[in-house]
TORFIDO-401365 format. One record per residue (C-alpha): x, y, z; residue number from 0. Coordinates in steps of 0.001 Angstrom, whole numbers. Example, Ala and Ser with C-alpha at 12.3 -4.5 7.8 and 13.67 -1.06 7.14 Angstrom:
<atoms>
[atom [12300, -4500, 7800], 0] [atom [13670, -1060, 7140], 1] 
</atoms>
This chain:
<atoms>
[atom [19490, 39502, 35206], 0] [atom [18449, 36071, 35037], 1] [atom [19133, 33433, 31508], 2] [atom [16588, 31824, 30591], 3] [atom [16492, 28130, 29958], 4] [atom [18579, 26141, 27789], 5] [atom [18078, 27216, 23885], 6] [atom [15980, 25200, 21663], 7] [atom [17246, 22734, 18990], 8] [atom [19245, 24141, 16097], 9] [atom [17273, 25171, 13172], 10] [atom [18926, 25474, 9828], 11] [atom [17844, 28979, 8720], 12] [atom [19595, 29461, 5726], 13] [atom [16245, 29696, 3347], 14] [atom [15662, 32820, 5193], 15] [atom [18685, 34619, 4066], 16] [atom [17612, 34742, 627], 17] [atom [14318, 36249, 1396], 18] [atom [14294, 38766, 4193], 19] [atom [16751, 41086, 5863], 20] [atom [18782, 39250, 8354], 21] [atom [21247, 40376, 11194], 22] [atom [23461, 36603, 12568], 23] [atom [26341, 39123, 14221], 24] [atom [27019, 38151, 17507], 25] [atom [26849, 42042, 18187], 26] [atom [23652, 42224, 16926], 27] [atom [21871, 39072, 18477], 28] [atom [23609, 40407, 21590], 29] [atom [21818, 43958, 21090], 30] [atom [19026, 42365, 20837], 31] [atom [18851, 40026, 23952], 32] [atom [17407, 42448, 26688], 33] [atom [14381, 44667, 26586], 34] [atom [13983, 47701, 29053], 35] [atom [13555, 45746, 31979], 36] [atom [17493, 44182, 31866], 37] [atom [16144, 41217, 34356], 38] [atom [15901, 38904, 31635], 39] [atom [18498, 38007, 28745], 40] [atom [17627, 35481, 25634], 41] [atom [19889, 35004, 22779], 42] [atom [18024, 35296, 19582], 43] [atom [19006, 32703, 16538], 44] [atom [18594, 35616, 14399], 45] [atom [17501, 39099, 13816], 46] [atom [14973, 39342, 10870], 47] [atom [14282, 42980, 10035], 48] [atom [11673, 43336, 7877], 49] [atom [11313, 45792, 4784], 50] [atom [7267, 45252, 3745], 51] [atom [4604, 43517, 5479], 52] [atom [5406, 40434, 3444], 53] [atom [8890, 39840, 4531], 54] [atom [6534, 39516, 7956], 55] [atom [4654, 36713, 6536], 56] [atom [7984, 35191, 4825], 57] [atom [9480, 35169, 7976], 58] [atom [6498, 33561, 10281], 59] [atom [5977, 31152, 6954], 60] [atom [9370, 29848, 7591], 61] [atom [8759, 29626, 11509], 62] [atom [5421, 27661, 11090], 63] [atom [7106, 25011, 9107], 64] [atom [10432, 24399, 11237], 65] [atom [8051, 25062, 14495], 66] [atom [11418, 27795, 14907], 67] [atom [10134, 30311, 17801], 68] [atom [9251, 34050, 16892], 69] [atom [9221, 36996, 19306], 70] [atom [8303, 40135, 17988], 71] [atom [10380, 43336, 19098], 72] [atom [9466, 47828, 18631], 73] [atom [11648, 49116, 21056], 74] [atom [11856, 46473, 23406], 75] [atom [9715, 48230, 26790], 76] [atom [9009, 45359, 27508], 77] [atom [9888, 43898, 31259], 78] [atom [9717, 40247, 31453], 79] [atom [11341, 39527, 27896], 80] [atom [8324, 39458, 26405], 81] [atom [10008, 40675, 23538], 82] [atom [12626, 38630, 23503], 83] [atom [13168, 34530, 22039], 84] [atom [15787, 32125, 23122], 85] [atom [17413, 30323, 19852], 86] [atom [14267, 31647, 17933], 87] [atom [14192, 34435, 15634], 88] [atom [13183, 38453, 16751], 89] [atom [11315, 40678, 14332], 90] [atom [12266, 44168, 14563], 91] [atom [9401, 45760, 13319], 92] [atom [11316, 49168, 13474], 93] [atom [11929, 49397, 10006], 94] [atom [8112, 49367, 9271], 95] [atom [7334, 53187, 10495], 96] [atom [5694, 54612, 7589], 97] [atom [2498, 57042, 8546], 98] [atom [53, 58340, 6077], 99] [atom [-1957, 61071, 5438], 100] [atom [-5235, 61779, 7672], 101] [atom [-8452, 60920, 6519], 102] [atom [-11851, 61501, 7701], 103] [atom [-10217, 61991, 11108], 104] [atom [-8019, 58536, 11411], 105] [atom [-4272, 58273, 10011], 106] [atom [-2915, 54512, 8695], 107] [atom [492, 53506, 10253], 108] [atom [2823, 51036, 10525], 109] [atom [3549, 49190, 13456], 110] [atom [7020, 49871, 14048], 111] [atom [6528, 53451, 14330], 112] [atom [7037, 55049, 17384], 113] [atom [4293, 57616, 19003], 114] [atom [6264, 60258, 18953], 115] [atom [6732, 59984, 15174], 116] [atom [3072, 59962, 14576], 117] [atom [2403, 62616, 16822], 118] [atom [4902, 64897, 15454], 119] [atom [3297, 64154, 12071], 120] [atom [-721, 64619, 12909], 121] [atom [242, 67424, 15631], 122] [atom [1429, 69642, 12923], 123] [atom [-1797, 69103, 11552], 124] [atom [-4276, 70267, 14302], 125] [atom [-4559, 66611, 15536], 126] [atom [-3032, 64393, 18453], 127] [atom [-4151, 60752, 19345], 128] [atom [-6597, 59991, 21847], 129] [atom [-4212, 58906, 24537], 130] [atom [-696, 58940, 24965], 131] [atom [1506, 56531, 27196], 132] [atom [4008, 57829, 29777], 133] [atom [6938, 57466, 26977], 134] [atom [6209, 58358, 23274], 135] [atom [9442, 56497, 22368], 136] [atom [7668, 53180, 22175], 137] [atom [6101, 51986, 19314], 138] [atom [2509, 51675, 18065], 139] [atom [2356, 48303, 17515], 140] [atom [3870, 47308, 20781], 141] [atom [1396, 49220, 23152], 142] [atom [-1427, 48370, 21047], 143] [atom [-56, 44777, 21393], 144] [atom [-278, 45335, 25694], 145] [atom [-3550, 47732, 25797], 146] [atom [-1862, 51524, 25867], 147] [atom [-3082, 53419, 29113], 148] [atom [-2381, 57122, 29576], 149] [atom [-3510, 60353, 31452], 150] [atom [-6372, 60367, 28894], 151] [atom [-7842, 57077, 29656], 152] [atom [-10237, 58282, 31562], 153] [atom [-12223, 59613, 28929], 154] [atom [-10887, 57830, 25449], 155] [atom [-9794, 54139, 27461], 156] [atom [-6875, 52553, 26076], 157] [atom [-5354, 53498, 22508], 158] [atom [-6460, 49988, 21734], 159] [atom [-10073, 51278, 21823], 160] [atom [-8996, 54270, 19388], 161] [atom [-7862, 51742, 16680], 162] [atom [-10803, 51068, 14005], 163] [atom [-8657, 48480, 12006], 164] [atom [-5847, 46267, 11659], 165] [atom [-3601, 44047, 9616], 166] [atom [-1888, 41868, 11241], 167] [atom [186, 38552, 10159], 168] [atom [-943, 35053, 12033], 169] [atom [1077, 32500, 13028], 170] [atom [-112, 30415, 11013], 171] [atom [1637, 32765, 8113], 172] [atom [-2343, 34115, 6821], 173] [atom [-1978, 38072, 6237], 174] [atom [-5952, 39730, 7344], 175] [atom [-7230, 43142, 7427], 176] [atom [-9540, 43027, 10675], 177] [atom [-12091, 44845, 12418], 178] [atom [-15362, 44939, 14537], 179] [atom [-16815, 43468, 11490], 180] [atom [-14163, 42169, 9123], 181] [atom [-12239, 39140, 10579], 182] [atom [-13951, 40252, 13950], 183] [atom [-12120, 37329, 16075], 184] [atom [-8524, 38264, 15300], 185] [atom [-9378, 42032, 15563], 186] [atom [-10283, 40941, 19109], 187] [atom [-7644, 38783, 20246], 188] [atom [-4940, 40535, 18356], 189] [atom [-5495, 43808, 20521], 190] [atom [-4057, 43101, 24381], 191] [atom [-2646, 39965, 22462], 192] [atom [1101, 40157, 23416], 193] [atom [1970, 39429, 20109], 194] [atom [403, 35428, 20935], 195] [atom [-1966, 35102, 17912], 196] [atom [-410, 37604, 15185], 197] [atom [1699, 39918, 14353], 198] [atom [357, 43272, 13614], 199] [atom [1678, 45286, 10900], 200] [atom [-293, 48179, 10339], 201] [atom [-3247, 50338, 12137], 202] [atom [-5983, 52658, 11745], 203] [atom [-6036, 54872, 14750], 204] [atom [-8620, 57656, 15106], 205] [atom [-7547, 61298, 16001], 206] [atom [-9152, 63919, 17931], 207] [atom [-8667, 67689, 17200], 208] [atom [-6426, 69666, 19410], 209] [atom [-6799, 72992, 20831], 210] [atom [-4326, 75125, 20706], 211] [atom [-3600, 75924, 24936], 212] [atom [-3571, 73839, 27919], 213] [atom [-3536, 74687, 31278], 214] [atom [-2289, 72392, 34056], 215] [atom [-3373, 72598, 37377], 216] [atom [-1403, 70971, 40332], 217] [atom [-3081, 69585, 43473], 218] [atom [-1310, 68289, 46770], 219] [atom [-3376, 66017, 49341], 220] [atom [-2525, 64548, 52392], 221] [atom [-4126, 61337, 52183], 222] [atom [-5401, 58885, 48902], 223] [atom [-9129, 59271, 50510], 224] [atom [-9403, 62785, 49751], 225] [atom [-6914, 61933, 46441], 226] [atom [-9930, 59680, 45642], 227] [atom [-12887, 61799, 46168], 228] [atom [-11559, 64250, 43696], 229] [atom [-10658, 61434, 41204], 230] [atom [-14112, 60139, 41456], 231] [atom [-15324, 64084, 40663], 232] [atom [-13378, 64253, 37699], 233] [atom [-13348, 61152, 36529], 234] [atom [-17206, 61363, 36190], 235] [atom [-17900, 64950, 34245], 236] [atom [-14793, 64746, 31506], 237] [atom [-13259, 68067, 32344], 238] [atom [-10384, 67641, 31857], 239] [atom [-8257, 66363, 28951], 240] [atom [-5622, 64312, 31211], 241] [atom [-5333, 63556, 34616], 242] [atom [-2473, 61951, 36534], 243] [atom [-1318, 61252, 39995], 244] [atom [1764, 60376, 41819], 245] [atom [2805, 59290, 45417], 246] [atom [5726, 61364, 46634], 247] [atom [7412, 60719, 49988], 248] [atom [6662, 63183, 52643], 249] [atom [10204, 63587, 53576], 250] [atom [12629, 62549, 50941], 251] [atom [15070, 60047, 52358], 252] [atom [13992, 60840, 55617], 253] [atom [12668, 57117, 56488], 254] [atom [15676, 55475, 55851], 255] [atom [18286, 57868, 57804], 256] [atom [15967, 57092, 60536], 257] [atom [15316, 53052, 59521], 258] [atom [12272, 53159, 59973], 259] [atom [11211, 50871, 56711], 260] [atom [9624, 51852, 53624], 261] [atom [10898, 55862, 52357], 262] [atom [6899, 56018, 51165], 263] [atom [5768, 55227, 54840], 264] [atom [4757, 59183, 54948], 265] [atom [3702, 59915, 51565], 266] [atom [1730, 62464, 50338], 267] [atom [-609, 62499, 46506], 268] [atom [-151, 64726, 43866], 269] [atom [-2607, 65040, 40749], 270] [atom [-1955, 66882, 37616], 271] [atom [-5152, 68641, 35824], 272] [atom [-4889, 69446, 32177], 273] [atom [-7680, 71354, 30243], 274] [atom [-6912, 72368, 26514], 275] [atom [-8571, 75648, 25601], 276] [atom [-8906, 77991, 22746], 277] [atom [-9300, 82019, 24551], 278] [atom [-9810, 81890, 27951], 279] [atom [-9366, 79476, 30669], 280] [atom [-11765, 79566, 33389], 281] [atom [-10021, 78228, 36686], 282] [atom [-12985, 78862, 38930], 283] [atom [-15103, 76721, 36491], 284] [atom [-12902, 74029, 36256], 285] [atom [-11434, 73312, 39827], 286] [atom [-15087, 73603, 41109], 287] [atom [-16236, 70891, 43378], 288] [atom [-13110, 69667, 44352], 289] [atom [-12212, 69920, 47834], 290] [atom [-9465, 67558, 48738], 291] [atom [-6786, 68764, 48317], 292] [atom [-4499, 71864, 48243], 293] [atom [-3966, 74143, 44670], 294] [atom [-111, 74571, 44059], 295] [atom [-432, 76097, 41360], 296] [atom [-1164, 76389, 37557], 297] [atom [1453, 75903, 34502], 298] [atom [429, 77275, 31398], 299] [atom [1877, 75726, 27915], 300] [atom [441, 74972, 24167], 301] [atom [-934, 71931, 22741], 302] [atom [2366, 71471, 20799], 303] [atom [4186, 70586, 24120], 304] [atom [2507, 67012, 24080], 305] [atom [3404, 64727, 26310], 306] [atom [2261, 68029, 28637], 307] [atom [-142, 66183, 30002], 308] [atom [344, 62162, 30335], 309] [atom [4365, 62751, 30936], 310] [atom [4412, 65386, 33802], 311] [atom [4738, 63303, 36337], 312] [atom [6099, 59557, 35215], 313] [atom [9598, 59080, 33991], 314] [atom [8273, 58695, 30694], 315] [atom [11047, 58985, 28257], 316] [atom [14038, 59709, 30303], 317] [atom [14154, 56458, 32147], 318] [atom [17812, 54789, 32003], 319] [atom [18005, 52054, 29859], 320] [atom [21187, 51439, 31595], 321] [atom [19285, 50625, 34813], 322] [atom [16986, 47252, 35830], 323] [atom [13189, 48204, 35778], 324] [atom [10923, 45383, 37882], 325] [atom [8145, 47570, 36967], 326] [atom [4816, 46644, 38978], 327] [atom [1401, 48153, 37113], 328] [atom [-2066, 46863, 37666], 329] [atom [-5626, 47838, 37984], 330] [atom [-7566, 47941, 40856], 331] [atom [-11216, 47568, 41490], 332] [atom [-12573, 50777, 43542], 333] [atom [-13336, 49176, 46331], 334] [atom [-9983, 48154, 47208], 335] [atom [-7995, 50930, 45788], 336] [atom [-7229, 53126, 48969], 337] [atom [-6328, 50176, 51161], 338] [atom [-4206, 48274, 48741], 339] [atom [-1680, 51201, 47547], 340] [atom [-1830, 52287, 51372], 341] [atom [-711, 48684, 52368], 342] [atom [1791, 48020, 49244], 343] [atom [3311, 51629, 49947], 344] [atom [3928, 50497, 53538], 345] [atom [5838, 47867, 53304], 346] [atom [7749, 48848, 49834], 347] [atom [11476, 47483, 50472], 348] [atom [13699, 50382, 52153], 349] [atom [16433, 49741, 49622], 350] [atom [14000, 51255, 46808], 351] [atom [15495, 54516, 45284], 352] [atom [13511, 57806, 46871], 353] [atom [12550, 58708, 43512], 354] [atom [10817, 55755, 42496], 355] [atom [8066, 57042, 40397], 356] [atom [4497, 55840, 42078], 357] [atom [1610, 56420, 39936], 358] [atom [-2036, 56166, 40393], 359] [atom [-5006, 57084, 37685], 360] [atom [-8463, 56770, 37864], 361] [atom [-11047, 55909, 34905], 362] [atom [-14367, 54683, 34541], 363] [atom [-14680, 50584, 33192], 364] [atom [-17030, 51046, 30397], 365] [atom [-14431, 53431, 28683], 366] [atom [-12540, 50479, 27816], 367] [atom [-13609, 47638, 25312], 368] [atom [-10479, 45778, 24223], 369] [atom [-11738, 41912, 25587], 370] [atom [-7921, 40864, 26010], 371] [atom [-7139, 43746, 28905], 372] [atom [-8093, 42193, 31621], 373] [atom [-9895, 44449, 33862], 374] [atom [-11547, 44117, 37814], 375] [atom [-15247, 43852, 37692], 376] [atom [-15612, 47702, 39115], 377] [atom [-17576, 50508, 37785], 378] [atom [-14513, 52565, 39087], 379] [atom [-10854, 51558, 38227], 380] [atom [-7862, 52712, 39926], 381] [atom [-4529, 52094, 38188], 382] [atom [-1671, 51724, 40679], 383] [atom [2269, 51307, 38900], 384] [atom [5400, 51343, 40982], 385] [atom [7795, 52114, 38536], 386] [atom [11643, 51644, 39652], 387] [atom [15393, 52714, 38039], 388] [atom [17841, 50509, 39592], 389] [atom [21070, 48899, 39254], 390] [atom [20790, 45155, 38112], 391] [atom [23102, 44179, 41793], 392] [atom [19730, 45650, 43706], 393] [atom [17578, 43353, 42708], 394] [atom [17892, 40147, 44597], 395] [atom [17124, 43037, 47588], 396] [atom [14384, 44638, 45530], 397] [atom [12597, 41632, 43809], 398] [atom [10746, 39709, 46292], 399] [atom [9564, 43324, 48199], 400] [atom [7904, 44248, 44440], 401] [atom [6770, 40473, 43836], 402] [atom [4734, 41081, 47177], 403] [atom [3439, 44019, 46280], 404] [atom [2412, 42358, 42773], 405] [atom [605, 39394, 44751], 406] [atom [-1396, 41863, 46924], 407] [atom [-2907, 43656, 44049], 408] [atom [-4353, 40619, 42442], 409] [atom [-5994, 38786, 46040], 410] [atom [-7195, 42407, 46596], 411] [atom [-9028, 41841, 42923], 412] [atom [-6766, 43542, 41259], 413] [atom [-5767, 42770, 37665], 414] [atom [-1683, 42976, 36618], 415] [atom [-1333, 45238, 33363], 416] [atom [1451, 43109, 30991], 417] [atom [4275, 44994, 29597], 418] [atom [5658, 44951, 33401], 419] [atom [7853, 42176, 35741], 420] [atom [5208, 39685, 35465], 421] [atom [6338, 35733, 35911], 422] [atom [3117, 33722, 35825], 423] [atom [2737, 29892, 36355], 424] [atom [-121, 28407, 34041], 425] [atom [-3027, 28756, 36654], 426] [atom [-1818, 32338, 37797], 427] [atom [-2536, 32828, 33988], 428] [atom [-5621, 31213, 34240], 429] [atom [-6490, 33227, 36670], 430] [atom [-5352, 36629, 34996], 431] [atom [-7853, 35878, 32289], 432] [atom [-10542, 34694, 34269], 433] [atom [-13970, 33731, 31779], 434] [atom [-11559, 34971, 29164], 435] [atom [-9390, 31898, 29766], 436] [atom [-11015, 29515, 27158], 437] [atom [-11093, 32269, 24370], 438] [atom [-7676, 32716, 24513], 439] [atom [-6936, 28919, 24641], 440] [atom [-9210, 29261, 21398], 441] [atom [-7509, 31938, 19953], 442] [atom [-4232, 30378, 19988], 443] [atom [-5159, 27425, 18580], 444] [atom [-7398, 29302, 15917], 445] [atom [-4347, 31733, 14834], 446] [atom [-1434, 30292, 15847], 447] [atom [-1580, 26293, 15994], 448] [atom [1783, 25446, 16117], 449] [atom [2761, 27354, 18883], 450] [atom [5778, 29601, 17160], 451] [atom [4472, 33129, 18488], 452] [atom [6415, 34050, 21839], 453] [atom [6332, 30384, 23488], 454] [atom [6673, 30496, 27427], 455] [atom [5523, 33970, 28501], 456] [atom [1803, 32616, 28719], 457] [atom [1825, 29491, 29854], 458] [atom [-1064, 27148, 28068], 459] [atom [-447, 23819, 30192], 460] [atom [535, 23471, 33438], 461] [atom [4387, 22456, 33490], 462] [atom [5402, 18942, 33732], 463] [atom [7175, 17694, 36580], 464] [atom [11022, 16933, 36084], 465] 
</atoms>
């Protein structure tokens, strides 16, 4: 786990005390110093943990005038302390997790509220969210803060396209309701934003009804080609409700009794199939045209089993927060897909644990509309994530093996998805962004002039020379 550099100059922040929650312990600045990735440790100043949307404002009010640092915190998934602030202050937003009641097919909630709380609420209802990430234990306002891609994707794009409004706080301490056509701008930025321009507070997400069965099909194939020509298949008629792959080694452990380099240098693809249904499911009907790979077999379950789909194969919610997690995710344009997961795959460091989930979905680009998640310019995406539990002493092993495997997906056109290990320089960011550079450039200095929001994950200017 690395420090980061040295803290920033004191700031006196005893006006805060008298007007939002605050938490000064060293045990709880200390709890609050690592996110899920444990590769990266900053101190906070303080702890604010606000009660109402306005202690928000008070507290970014406050930040804006002593130029103090804010990072803003749900449950902390992220990899690359982007949740995290050196001698700043770090909103918990937990405490703001308050869901209302569905109307005309959308529900308002807060942003500190985890998925799984809102989909225990709407589910009992007939309803579940569009799409679902890998773990429901993180919280709406952090994954609509990164984009929030799941099995579903495919056919509903990120749950930042399944938002209709916002209400977020800037950093520049104004509180805005925003939309495609209120506030427009911030609505824009604010989604993908990573927390850089505001702070949201509260959404309106649109639902979708549920039916009440699901049946999961599992296919095996023996090499991502055919894997691909039955993503393609599906991908392009909406079958099925979620769809997920995963990259398992041929022989597990095999490789590495025998040295012989990466465990995934035999590998075979599984996908997952999920249809919801209301009677009768059809199997015929709905494997037809796909003839890739091999059936395994078919696991039958209810619509109240959600995650059934987007977590049967990730490690979703039971991932160690004990353990280090250099997660590597990113998008890939078509084109490239097969050749660049065959090549990272290959030469994936031996020392990486056997069970390292590998996953790989496919979705079509114009499902997603979010202008802040970067995307390849492909038709046809691929998303590629190499998602590893380790102990903190492997990584000096692990790290540069994954870095690698981070650099080939972007000169192979990829595009790196940003809750993950991600260390940019300032024209690796300009890069990320592409056209999009200037807007966010804009955006910052539109919504958050003075810099307080998260300083130092994106890097505006290039650094100076010591």
């Amino acid at each position: 786990m690395k420090d980061a550099d040295a803290p920033m100059r004191a700031v006196d922040i005893a006006p805060l005390r008298t007007a939002v929650a605050l938490r000064e312990s060293d045990e709880g600045r200390d709890a609050a110093s690592t996110d899920f990735g444990r590769m990266v440790r900053k101190l906070p100043r303080a702890v604010v943990t606000p009660q109402s949307p306005e202690d928000v404002r008070r507290t970014l009010d406050f930040a804006r005038h002593t130029r103090c640092p804010v990072a803003v915190r749900g449950a902390g998934h992220s990899q690359a302390g982007q949740s995290l602030t050196d001698g700043g202050i770090l909103l918990d937003l937990t405490g703001l997790d308050r869901i209302g009641e569905i109307r005309d097919g959308a529900v308002r909630v807060q942003a500190g509220a985890t998925w799984r709380k809102l989909v225990r609420h709407v589910q009992a209802r007939g309803y579940l969210p569009p799409v679902l990430t890998t773990s429901l234990d993180v919280t709406v306002g952090g994954t609509l803060s990164t984009g929030g891609l799941g099995a579903s994707s495919h056919r509903y794009g990120a749950q930042t396209d399944n938002v209709d409004e916002l209400v977020a706080v800037t950093g520049d301490a104004r509180q805005l309701r925003c939309s495609r056509t209120e506030n427009p701008a911030l609505f824009d930025c604010v989604r993908c934003g990573l927390g850089q321009f505001a702070v949201i507070t509260e959404a309106r997400i649109r639902l979708r009804r549920a039916l009440p069965d699901v049946r999961t099909f599992f296919l095996v194939y023996d090499d991502i080609e055919a894997l691909m020509q039955d993503q393609q298949q599906v991908v392009s008629d909406d079958r099925f409700e979620y769809i997920a792959s995963t990259c398992l080694p041929r022989a597990m452990g095999l490789e590495r009794l025998l040295a012989r380099g990466s465990p995934f240098a035999e590998r075979r693809y599984v996908m997952s199939l999920t249809t919801e249904f209301d009677g009768e499911c059809d199997a015929d009907r709905a494997l037809a045209g796909l003839h890739g790979g091999r059936l395994l077999g078919a696991e039958d379950g209810s619509a109240r089993d959600v995650p059934f789909g987007p977590d049967r194969l990730g490690r979703g919610d039971r991932a160690d927060r004990r353990l280090a997690h250099p997660w590597i995710e990113g998008i890939l344009p078509w084109r490239n897909a097969g050749r660049c997961v065959a090549e990272v795959l290959a030469d994936l460091p031996s020392a990486l644990p056997t069970d390292t989930a590998v996953l790989l979905w496919a979705a079509r680009r114009d499902r997603f509309g979010a202008p802040m998640l970067a995307l390849p310019a492909s038709e046809l995406l691929m998303g590629f994530a190499i998602l590893p539990a380790v102990k903190p002493a492997a990584l000096p092993r692990l790290l540069p093996g994954l870095e690698a495997a981070g650099r080939r997906l972007t000169t192979m056109g990829g595009k790196r998805y940003l809750s993950g290990w991600i260390d940019y320089d300032h024209e690796q960011w300009r890069a990320h962004f592409g056209d999009l550079w200037p807007r966010v450039v804009e955006c910052k200095a539109a919504f958050d002039p003075r810099g307080i929001l998260d300083p130092g994950f994106i890097r505006y200017r290039p650094a100076q020379p010591a």
